[in-house]
Every structure is written in C-alpha cells, then in structure tokens.
C-alpha positions in Angstrom: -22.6 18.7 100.7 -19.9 19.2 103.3 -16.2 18.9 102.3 -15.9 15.3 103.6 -17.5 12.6 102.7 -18.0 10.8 105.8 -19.1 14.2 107.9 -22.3 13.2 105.3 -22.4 9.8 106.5 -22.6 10.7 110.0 -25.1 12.8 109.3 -27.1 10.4 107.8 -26.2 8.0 110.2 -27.5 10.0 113.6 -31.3 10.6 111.7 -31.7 7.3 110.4 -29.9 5.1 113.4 -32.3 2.2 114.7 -32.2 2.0 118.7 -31.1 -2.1 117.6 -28.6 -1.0 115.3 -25.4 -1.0 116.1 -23.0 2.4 114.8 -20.9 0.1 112.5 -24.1 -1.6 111.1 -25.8 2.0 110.5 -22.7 3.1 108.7 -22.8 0.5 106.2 -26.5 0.2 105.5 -26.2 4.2 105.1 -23.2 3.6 102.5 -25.4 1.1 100.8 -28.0 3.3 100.6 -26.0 6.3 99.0 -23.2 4.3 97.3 -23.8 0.7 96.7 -20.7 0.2 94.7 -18.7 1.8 97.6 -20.3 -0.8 100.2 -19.5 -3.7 98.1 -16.1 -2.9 97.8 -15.4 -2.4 101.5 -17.2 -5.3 102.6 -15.4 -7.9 104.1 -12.3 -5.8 104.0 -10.3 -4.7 107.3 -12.2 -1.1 106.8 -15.5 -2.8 107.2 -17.2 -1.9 110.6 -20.6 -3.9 110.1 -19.8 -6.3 113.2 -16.9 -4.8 114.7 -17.6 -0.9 115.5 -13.8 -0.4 116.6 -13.1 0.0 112.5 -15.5 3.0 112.0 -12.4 5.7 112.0 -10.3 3.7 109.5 -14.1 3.0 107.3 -14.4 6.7 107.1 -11.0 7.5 106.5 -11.5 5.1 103.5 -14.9 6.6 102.7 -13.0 10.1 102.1 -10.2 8.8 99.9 -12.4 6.7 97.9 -15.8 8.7 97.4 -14.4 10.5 93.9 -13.2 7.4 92.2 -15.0 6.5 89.4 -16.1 2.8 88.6 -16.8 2.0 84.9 -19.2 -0.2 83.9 -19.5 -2.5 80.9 -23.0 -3.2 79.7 -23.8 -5.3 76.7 -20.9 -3.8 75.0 -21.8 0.0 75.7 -19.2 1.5 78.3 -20.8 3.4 81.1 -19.4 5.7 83.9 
C-alpha cells in the first residue's frame, strides 16, 4: 500500500474505469468497493464527486484524512470495531 490513501484509489480507479463512467462516478463506486462505510459518509456531502467531477481533489483530500478512523459498531449488544 502506498502512503496515501487516495494514490490507491487512483490506482484502482485507472484499471477498473468504464469508458461510460464518469472520473467522479469511478471514484465512488471504487470507495464503495474498498470502504463502504467511507462512501456512505461522504455521500451527499460537498466532498462527494459522483455527479460533479470538479470535487475529486477535495474527495481525496478527505479520503486521506479520513481512511484511519475507526467506526464502531453495535451489534445485538456486542461492540465491534
């Protein structure tokens, strides 16, 4: 793994790219792919470059600072993480 999380995502992103897919949309279905929890927290958001490409800086940008953090997850009473 490189030192940055997002120089994984591209990557990713430049073998797995559909000729009808737009960059942004790539991006996000790669993220989804690799870390659903990440996608569903920067969907919707201003970071989120799925129909607006000109947000793919500030989406990896926010990839890097938020790749390490940690989400816990309650299940039946059992904590997970």
């Amino acid at each position: 793994m490189s030192n940055r999380p997002s120089d994984d995502l591209r990557v990713k992103v430049n073998q797995t790219r559909r000729q009808d897919e737009r960059l942004g949309q790539a991006y996000m279905n790669v993220l989804r792919d690799y870390r659903e929890d990440l996608y569903q927290q920067v969907t919707g958001t201003r970071y989120d470059p799925f129909y607006d490409d000109n947000r793919i800086s500030s989406f990896l940008g926010w990839v890097d600072n938020n790749w390490d953090i940690t989400i816990n997850i309650e299940v039946e009473g059992l904590l997970l993480w």
